[in-house]
Every structure is written in structure tokens, then in C-alpha cells.
C-alpha positions as CSV (number, residue, x, y, z in Angstrom):
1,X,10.3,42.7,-7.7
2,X,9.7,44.5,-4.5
3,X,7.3,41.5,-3.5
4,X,9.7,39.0,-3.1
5,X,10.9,40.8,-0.3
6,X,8.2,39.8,1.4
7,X,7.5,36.9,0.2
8,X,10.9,35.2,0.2
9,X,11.5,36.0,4.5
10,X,7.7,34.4,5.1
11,X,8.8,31.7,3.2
12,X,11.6,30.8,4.9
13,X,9.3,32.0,8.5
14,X,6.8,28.8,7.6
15,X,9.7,26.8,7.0
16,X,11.2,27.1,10.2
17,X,7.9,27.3,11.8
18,X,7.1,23.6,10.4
19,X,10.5,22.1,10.5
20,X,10.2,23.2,14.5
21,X,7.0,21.5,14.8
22,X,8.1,18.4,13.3
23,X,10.9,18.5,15.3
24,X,8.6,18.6,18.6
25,X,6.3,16.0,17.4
26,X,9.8,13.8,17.1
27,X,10.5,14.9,20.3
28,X,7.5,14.2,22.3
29,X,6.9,10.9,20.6
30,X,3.7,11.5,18.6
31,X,5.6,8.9,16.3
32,X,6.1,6.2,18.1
33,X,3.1,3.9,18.1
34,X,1.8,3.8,14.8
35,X,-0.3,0.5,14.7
36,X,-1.7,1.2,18.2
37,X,-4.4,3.7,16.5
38,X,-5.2,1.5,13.6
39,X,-5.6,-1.5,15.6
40,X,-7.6,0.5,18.6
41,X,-10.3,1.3,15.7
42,X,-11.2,-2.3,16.3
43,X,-11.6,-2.4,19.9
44,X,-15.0,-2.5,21.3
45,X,-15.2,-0.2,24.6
46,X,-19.4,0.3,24.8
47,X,-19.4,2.5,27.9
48,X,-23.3,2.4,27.5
């Protein structure tokens, strides 16, 4: 029983940890072009 008080505070540590990651990613819009990198796969750039 003694575990979950440790367990149950880094629990809810990670959670706020990722939720305020996701929020930057929102934030800094890492979102925002999604078929750019899809369509970029196609593009041929030979710098040789």
C-alpha cells in the first residue's frame, strides 16, 4: 500500500510532463503542415 505513494504522484508527474509537451508542440506549430513531409519524400533534391 505504501507504493502507491509513490507511484500515484509520478503518475500524475508524466502526465503533466506530456500534456505540457503537447501543449508546446501546439504552440510552436509542429502540427501544422502535415502533407508537406509526406509529399517532400517525393521530391528529388540530388546535391551530388
Amino acid at each position: 500500500m505504501s507504493v502507491l505513494l509513490y507511484i500515484i504522484p509520478l503518475a500524475l508527474f508524466l502526465g503533466l510532463f506530456w500534456l505540457a509537451g503537447f501543449i508546446w508542440s501546439l504552440k510552436t506549430g509542429q502540427y501544422e503542415d502535415l502533407e508537406g513531409a509526406a509529399r517532400r519524400i517525393f521530391l528529388d533534391e540530388d546535391d551530388h
